[in-house]
N, CA and C atoms as an extended XYZ file, in Angstrom:
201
Properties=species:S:1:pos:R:3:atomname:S:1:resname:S:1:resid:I:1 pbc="F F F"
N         4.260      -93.820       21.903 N   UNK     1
C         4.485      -95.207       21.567 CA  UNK     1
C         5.797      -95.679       22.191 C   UNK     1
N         5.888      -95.741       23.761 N   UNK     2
C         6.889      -96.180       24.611 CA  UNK     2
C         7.427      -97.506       23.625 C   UNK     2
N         6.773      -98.502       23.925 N   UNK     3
C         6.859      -99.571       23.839 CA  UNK     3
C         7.286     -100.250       22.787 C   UNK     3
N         7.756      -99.624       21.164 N   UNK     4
C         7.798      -99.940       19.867 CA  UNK     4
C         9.235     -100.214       19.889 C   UNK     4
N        10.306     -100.985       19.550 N   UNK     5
C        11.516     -100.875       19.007 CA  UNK     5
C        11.992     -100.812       17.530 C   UNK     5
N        13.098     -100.713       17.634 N   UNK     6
C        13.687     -100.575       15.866 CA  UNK     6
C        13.601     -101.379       15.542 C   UNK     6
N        13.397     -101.991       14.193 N   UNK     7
C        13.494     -102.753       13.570 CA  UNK     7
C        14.956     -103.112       13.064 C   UNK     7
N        15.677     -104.268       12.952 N   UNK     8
C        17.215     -104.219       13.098 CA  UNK     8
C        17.589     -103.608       11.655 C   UNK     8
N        17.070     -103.545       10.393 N   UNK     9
C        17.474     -102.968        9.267 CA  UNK     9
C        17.416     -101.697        9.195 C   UNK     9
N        16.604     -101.200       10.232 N   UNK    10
C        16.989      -99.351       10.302 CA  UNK    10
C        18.082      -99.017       11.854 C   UNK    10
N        18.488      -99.972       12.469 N   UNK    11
C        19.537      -99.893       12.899 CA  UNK    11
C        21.157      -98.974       12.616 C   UNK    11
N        21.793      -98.813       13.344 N   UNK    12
C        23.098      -98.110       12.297 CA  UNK    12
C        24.260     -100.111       12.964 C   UNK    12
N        25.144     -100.228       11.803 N   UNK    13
C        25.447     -100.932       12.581 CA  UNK    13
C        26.790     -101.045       13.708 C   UNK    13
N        26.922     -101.837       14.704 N   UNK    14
C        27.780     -101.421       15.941 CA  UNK    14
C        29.504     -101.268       15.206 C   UNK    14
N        29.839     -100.164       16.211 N   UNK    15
C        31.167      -99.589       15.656 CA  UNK    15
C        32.444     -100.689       16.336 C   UNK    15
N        31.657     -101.627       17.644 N   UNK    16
C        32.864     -102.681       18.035 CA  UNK    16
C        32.688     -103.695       18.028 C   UNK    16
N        33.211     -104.548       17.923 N   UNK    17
C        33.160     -105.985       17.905 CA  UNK    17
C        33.801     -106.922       16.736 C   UNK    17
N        33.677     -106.240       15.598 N   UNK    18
C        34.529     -106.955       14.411 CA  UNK    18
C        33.466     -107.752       13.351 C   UNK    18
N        33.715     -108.258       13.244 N   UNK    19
C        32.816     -108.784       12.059 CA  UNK    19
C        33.345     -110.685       12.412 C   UNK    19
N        32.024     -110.996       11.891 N   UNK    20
C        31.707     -112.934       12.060 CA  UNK    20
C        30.876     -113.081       11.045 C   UNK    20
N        31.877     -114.085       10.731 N   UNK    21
C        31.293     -115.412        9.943 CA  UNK    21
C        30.040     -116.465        9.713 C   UNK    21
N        29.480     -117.070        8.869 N   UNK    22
C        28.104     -118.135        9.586 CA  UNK    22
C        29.451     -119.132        9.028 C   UNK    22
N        29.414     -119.981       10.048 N   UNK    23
C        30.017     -121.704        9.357 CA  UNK    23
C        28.791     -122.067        8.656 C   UNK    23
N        29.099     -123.296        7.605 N   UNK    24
C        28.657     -124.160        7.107 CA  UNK    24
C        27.302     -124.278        8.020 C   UNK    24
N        27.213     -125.080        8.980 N   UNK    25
C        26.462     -125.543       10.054 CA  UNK    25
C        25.043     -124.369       10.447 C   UNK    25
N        25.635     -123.123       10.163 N   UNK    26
C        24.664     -121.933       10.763 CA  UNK    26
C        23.868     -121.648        9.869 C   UNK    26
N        24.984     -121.796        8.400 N   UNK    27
C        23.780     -121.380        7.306 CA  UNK    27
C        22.710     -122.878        7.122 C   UNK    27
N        23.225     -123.636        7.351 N   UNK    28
C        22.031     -124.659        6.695 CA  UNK    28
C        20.980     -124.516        7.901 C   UNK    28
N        21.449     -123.767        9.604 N   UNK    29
C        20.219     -123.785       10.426 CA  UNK    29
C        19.357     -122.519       10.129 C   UNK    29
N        20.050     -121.692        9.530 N   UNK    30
C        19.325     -120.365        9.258 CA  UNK    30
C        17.879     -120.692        7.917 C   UNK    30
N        18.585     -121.596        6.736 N   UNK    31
C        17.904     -121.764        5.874 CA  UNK    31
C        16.643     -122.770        6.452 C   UNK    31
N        17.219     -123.600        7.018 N   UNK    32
C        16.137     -124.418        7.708 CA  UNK    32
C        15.146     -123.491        8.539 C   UNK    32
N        15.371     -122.614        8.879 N   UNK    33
C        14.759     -121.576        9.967 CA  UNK    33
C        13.507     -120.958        9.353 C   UNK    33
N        14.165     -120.530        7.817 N   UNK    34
C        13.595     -119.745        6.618 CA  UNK    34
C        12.662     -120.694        6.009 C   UNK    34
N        12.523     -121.946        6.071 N   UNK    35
C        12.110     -122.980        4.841 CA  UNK    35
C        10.917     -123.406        6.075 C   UNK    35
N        10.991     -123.064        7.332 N   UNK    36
C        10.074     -123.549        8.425 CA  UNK    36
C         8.463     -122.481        8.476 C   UNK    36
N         9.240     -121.097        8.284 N   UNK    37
C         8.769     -119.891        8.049 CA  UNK    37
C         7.935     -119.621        6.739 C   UNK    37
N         8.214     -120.710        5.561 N   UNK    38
C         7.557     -120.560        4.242 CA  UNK    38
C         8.380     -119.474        3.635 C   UNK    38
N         9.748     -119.613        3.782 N   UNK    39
C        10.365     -118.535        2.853 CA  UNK    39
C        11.671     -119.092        2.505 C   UNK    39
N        11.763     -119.115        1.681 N   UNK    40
C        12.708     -119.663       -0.081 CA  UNK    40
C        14.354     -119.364        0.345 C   UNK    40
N        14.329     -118.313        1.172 N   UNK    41
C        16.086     -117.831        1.391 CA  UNK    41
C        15.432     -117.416        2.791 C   UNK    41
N        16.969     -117.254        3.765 N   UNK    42
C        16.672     -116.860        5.202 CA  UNK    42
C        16.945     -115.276        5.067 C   UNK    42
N        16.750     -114.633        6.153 N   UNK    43
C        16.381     -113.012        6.024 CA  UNK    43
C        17.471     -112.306        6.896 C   UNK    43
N        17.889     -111.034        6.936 N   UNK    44
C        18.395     -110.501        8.166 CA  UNK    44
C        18.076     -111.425        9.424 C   UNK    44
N        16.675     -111.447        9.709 N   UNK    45
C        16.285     -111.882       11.128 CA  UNK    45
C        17.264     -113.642       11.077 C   UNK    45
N        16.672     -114.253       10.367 N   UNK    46
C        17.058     -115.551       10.093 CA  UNK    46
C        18.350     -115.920       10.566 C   UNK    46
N        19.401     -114.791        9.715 N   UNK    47
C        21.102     -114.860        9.604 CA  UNK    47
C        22.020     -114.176       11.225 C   UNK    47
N        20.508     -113.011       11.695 N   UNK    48
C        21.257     -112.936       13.016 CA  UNK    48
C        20.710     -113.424       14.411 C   UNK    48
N        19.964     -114.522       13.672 N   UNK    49
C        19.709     -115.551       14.959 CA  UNK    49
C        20.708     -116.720       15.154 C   UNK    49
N        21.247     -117.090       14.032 N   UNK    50
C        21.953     -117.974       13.221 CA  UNK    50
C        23.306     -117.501       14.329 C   UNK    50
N        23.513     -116.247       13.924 N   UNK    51
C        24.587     -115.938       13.881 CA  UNK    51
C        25.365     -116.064       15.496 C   UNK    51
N        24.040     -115.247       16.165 N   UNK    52
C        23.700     -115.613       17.872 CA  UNK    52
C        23.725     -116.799       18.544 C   UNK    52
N        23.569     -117.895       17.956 N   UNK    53
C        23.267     -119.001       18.438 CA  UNK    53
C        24.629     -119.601       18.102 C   UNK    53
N        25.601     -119.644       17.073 N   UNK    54
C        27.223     -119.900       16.831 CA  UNK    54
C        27.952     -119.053       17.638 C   UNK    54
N        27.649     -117.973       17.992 N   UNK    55
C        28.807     -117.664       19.319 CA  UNK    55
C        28.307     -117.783       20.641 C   UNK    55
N        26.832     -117.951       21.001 N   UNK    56
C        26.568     -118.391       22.064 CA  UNK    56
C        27.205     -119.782       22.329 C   UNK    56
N        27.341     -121.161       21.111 N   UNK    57
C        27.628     -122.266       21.028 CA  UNK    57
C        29.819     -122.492       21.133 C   UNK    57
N        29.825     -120.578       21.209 N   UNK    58
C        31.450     -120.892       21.202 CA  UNK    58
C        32.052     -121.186       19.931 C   UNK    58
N        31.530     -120.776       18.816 N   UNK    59
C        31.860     -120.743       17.595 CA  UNK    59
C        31.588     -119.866       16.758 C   UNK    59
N        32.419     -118.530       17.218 N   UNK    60
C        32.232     -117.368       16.596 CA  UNK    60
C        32.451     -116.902       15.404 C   UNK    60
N        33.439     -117.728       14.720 N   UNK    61
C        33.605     -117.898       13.236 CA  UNK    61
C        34.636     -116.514       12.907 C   UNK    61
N        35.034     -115.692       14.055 N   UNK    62
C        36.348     -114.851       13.529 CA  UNK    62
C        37.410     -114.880       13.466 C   UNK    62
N        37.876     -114.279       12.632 N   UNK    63
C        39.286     -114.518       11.891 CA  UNK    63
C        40.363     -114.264       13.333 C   UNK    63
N        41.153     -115.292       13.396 N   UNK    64
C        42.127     -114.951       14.873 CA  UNK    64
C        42.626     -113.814       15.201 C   UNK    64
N        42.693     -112.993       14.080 N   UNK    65
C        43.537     -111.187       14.477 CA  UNK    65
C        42.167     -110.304       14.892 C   UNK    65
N        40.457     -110.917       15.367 N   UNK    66
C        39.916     -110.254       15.633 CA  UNK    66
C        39.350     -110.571       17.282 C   UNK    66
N        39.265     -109.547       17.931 N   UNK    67
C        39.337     -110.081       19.772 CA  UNK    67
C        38.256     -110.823       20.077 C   UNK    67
């Protein structure tokens, strides 16, 4: 089964990069994302699309002492 990947919750998670924030703005697109989907709260998937799309947009949401 070449072709199968992980699923991101059995992932380990990455040892660099630091940790980010959702602004205001990400969570209401994540929930909107979730409420499009027929589901009540947004999910892992939901929060790291969310999350992808605020630092692709240049709004990474980390704290300034992180690179």
């Amino acid at each position: 089964m070449a072709g199968q990947r992980i699923p991101p919750w059995r992932k380990p998670r990455p040892k660099t990069g630091g940790s980010a924030k959702l602004t205001p703005a990400s969570i209401a697109w994540a929930r909107a994302r979730a409420q499009a989907a027929n589901r009540r709260y947004p999910n892992l998937v939901d929060n790291m699309a969310a999350l992808r799309r605020q630092i692709e947009a240049g709004q990474d949401g980390r704290a300034p002492d992180h690179p």
